[in-house]
N, C-alpha and C positions, 0 to 999 in steps of 0.2 A: 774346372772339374773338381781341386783340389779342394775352393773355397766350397760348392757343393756339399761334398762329403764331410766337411768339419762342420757346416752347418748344420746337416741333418743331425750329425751324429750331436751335436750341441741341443738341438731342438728336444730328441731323444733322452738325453740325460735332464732335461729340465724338465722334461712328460713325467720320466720315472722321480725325479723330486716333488713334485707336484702330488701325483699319487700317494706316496709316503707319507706325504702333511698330510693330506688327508685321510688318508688311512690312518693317520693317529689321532687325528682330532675327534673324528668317529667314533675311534675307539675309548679318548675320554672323558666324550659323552655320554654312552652307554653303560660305562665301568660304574657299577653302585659306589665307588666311593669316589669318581675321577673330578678332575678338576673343574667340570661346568656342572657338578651335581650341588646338591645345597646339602650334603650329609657330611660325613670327617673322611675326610681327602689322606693318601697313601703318603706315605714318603716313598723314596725313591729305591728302597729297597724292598718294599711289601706295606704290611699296615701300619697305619697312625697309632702314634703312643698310645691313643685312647680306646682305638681299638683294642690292639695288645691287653691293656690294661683290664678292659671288659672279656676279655681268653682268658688273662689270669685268675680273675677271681670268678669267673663262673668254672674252670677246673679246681678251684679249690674249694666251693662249698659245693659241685658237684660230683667229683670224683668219678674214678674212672668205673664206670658199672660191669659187672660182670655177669651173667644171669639172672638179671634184673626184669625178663617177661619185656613188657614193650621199652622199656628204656634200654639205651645202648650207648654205648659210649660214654660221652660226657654230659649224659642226658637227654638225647636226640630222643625221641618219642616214636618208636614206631608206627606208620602208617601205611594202610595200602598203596601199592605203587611208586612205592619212594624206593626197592631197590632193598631191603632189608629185612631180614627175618627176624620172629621174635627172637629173643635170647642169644641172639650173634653176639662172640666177645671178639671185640675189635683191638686191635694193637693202640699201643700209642696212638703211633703215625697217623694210624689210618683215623683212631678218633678225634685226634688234635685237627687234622684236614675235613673232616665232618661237621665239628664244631665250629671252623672258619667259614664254611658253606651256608649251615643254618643260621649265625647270625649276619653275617653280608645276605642274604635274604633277606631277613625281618629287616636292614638296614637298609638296603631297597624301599622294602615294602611302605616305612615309614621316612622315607626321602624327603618328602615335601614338609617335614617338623625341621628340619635345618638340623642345629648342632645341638635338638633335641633327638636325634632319631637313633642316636646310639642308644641313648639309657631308655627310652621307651623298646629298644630292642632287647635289652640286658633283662625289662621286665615280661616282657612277651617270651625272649627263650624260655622264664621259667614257669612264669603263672598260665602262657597263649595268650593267642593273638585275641583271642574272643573273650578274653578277663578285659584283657587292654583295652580294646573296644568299648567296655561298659566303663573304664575305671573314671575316676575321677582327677586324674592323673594327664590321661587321654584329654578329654571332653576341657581340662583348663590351660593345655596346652592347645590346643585346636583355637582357642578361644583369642589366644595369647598372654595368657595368665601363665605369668612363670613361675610364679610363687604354689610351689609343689612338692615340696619338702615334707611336710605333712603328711598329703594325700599319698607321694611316694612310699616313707616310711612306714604309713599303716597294714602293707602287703606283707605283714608279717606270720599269718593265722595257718593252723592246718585244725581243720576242723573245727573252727570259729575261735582255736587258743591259739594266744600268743603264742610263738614259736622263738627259742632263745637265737638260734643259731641262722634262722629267717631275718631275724631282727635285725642280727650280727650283718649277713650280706647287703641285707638292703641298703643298712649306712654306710659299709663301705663300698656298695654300687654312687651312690650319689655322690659321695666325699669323692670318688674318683672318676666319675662320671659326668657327670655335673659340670655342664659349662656357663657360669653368670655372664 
């Protein structure tokens, strides 16, 4: 009877092992940045450096908006549906966790580009997805042309003029984005 009960209870504890693996391997698979994804993988405390890196500098040439009409935050673009009113001033907190949302999205979205899918996010958080779509950027990365430097850099325009401080971000998107 004794062996019975150890048994079961043995069986039991190796069921709930069992689940737990799998409930994390599930879980990173599905994780847009997890370890069977082909995009930039987490460290064990939160995001990859490159991540990070792509936070920093899209809060510094975008800055924190404040009654900016449909931008909010750290430039999040108001939309119907998404949960936000025009001209809402959000905190910090709550824009920095905003800002982590919409680009692990676009890093989702462009998953299947590998350890291209960050900086084509970095340029989608600010031009859209729908600039990206047409760019040239897109279309020779798709291709598997990495040589993008160029095409990258040229996203510099408001209004068909150069933009000095567009200029500025775009090179330090690549410089630090940019994986050869």
């Amino acid at each position: 009877m004794n062996t019975n009960n150890n048994l079961n209870r043995f069986k039991d504890s190796m069921r709930r092992l069992l689940y737990s693996i799998l409930l994390i391997i599930i879980l990173m698979a599905i994780s847009p940045f997890g370890v069977f994804s082909s995009g930039v993988k987490t460290s064990g405390e939160g995001f990859s450096p490159e991540f990070e890196k792509a936070i920093a500098i899209i809060k510094k040439y975008e800055g924190l908006h404040r009654n900016r009409g449909n931008l909010i935050g750290y430039g999040h673009q108001v939309i119907a549906g998404d949960g936000y009113k025009r001209g809402t001033n959000l905190t910090e907190k709550q824009a920095d966790a905003l800002l982590r949302k919409d680009l692990s999205d676009l890093c989702k979205r462009y998953r299947s580009f590998g350890k291209d899918s960050l900086i084509l996010s970095a340029l989608a958080y600010n031009c859209g997805t729908g600039m990206v779509a047409k760019s040239s950027v897109y279309k020779k990365l798709k291709n598997g042309n990495r040589d993008v430097k160029t095409a990258y850099l040229s996203y510099n325009r408001i209004r068909g003029k150069v933009n000095s401080q567009l200029k500025r971000r775009r090179l330090e998107e690549f410089d630090a984005l940019f994986i050869p």
